[in-house]
Backbone as JSON Lines, residues from 0, in Angstrom:
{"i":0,"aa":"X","n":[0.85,-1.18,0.0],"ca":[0.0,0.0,0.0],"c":[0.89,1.24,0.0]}
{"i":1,"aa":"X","n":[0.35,2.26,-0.92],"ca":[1.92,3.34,-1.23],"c":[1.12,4.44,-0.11]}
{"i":2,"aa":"X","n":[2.02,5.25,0.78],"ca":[2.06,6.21,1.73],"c":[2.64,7.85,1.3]}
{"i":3,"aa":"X","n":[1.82,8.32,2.24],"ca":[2.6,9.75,1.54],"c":[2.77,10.66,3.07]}
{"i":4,"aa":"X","n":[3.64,11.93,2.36],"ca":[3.98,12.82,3.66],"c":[3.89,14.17,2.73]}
{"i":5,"aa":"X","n":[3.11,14.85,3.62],"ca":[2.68,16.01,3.24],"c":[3.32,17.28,3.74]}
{"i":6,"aa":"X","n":[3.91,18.18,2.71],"ca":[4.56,19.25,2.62],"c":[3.58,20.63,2.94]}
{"i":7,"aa":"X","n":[4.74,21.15,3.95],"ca":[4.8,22.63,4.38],"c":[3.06,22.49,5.15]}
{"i":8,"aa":"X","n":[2.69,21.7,6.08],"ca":[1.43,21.68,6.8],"c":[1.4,23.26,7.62]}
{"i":9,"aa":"X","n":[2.12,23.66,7.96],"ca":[2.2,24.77,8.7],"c":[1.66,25.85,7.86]}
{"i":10,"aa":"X","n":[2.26,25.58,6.23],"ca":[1.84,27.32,5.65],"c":[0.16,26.81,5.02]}
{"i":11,"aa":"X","n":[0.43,25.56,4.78],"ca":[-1.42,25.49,4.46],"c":[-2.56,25.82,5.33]}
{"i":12,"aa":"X","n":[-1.93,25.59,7.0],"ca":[-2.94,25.94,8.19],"c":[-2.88,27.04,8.02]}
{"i":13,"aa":"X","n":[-1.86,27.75,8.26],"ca":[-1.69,29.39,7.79],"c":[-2.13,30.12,6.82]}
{"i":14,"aa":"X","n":[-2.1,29.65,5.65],"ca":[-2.98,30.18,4.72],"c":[-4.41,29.74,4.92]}
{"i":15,"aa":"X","n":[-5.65,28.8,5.0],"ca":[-6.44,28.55,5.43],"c":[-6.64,28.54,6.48]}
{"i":16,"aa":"X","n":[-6.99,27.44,6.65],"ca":[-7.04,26.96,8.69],"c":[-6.84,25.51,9.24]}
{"i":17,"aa":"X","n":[-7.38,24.94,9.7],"ca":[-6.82,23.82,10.69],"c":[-7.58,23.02,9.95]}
{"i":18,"aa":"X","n":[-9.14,23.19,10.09],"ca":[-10.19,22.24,9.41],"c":[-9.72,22.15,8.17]}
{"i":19,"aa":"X","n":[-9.07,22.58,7.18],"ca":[-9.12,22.73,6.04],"c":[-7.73,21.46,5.67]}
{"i":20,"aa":"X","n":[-6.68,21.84,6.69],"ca":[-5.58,21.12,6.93],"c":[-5.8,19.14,6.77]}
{"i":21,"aa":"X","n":[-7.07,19.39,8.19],"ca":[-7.61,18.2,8.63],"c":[-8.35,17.45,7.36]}
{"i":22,"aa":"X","n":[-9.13,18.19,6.56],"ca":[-9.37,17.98,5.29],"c":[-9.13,17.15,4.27]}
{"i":23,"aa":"X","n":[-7.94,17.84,4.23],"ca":[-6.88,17.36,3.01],"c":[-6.13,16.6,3.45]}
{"i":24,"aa":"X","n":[-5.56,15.91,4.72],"ca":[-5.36,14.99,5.22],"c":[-6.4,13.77,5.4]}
{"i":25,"aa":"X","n":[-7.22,13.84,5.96],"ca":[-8.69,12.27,5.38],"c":[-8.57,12.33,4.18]}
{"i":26,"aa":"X","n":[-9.17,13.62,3.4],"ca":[-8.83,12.97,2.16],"c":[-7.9,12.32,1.21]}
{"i":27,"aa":"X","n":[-6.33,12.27,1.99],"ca":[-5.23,11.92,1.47],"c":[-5.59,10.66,1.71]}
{"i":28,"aa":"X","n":[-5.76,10.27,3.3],"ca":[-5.53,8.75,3.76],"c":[-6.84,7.84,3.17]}
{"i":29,"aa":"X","n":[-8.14,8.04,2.98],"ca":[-8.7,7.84,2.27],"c":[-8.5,7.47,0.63]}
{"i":30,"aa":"X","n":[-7.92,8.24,0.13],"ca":[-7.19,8.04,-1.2],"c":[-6.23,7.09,-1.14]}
{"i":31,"aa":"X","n":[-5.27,7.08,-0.79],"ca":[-4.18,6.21,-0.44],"c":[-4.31,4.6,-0.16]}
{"i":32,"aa":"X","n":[-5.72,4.66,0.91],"ca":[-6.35,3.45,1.64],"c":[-6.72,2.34,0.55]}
{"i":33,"aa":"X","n":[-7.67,3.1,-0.59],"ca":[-8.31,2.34,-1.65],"c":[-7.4,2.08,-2.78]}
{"i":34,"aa":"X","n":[-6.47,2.57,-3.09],"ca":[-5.81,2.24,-4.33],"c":[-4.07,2.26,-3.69]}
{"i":35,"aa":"X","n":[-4.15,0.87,-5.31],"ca":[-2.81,-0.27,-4.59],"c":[-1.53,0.7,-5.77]}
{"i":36,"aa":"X","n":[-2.37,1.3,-6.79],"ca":[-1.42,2.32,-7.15],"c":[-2.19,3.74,-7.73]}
{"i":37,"aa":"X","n":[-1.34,4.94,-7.79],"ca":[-1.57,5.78,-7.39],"c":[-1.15,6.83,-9.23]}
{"i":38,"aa":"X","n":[-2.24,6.69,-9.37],"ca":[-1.94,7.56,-10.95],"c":[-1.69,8.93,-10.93]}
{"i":39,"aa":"X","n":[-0.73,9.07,-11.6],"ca":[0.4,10.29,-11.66],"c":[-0.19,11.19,-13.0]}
{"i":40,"aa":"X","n":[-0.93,12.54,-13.18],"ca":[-0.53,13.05,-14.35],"c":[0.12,13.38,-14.52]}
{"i":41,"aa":"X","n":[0.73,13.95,-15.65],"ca":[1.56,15.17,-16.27],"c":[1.21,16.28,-16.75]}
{"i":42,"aa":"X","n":[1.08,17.23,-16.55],"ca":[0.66,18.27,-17.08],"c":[1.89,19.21,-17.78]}
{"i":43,"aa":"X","n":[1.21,19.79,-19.14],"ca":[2.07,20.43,-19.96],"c":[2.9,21.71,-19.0]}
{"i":44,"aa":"X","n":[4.54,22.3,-19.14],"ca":[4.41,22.97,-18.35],"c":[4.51,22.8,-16.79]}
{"i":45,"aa":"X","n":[4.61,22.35,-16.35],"ca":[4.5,21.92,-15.09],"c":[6.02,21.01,-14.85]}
{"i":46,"aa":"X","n":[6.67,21.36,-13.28],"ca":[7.6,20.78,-13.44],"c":[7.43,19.26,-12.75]}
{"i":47,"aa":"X","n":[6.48,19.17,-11.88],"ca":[6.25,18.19,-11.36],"c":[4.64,17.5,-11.54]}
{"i":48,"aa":"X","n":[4.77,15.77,-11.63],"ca":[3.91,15.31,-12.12],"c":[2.68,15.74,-10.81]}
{"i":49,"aa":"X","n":[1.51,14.75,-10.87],"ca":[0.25,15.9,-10.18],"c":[-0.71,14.56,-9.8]}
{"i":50,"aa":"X","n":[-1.36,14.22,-8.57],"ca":[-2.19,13.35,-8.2],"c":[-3.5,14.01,-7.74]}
{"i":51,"aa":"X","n":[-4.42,13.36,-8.63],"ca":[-5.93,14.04,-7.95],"c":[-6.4,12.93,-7.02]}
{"i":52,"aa":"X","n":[-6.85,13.91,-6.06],"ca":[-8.11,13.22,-4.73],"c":[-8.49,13.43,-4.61]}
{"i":53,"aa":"X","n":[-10.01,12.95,-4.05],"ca":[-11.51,13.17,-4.51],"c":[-11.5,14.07,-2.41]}
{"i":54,"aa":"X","n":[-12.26,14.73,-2.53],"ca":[-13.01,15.27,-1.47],"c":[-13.36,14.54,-0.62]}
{"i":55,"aa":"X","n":[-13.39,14.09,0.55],"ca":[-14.02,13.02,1.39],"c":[-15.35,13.58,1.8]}
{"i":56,"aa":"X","n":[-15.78,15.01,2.01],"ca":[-16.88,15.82,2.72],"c":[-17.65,14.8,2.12]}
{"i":57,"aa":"X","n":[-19.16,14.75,2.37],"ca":[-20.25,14.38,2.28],"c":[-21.46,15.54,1.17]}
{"i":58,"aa":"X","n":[-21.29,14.89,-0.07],"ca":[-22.36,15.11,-1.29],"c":[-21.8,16.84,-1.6]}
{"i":59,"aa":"X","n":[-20.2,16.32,-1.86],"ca":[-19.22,17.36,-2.69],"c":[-18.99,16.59,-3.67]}
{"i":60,"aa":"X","n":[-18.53,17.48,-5.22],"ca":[-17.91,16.74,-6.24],"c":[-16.38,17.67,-6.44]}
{"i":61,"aa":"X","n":[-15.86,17.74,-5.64],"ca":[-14.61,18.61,-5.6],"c":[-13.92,17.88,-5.57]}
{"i":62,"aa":"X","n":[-12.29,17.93,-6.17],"ca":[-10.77,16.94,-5.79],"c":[-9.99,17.75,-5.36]}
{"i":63,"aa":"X","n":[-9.0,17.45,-5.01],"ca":[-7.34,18.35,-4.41],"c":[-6.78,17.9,-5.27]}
{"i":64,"aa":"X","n":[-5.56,18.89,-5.88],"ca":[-4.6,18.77,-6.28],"c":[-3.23,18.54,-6.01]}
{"i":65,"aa":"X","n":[-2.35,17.74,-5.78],"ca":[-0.59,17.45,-4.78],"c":[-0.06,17.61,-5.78]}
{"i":66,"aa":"X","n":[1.16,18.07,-6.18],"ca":[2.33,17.98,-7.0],"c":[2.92,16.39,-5.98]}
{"i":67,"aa":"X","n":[3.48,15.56,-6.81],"ca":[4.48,14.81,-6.52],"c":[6.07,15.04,-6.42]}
{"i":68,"aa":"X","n":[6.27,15.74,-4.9],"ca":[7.93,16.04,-5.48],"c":[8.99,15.06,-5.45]}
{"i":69,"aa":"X","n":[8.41,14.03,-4.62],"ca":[8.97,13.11,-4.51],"c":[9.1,11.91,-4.77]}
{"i":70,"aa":"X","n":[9.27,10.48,-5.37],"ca":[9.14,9.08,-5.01],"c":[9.85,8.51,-4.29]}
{"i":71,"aa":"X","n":[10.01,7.68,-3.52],"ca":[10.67,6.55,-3.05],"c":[10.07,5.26,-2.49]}
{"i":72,"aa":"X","n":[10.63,4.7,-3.35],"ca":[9.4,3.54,-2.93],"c":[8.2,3.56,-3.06]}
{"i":73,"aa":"X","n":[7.51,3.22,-1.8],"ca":[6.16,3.83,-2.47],"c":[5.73,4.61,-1.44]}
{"i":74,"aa":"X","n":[6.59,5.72,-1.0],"ca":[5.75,6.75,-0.48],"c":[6.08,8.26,-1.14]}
{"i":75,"aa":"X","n":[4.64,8.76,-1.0],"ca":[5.01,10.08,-1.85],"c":[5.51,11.25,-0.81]}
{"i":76,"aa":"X","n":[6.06,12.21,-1.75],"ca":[6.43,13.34,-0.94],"c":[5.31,14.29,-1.66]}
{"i":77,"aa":"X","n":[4.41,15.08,-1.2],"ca":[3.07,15.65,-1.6],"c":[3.59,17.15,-1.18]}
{"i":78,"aa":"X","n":[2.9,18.26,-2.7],"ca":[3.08,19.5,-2.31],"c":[1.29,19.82,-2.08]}
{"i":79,"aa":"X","n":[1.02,20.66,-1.44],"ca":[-0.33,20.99,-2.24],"c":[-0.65,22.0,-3.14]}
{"i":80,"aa":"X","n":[-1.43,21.58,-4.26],"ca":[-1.44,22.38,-5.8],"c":[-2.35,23.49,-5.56]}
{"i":81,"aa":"X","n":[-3.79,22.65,-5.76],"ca":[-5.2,23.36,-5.02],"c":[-6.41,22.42,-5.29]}
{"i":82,"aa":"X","n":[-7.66,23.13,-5.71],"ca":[-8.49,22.25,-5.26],"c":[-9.28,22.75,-6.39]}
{"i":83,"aa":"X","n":[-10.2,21.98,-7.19],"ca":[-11.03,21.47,-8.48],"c":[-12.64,21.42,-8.22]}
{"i":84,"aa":"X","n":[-13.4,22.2,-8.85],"ca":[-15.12,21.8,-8.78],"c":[-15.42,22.08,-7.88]}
């Protein structure tokens, strides 16, 4: 099961807030939980490839956006991009 660690938590609480933090964290581990691999786009432009995750809230159709800065193995190193719908 591939794992990830999430970048700069401090300036995302800071720029948003805590709930928002808490957020995007279920929705990471949630994501992560169900799938045995973890599809990477590419986007034109962009220096790093990009993983969408679906919203966990209840009767949202929104995703988050992570840059992948990292691999090893199978845990990611996650930036956050932003957020979709």
């Amino acid at each position: 099961m591939p794992r990830f660690a999430l970048r700069n938590q401090r300036k995302i609480e800071g720029a948003f807030c805590r709930e928002y933090l808490n957020l995007l964290i279920r929705s990471l581990k949630a994501h992560f939980a169900c799938h045995d691999e973890i599809e990477e786009l590419t986007y034109h432009n962009e220096k790093y490839k990009v993983i969408h995750v679906e919203n966990v809230q209840p009767n949202t159709d929104s995703l988050f956006e992570f840059y992948v800065i990292r691999k090893t193995y199978d845990v990611y190193l996650l930036a956050y991009k932003g957020a979709a719908g």
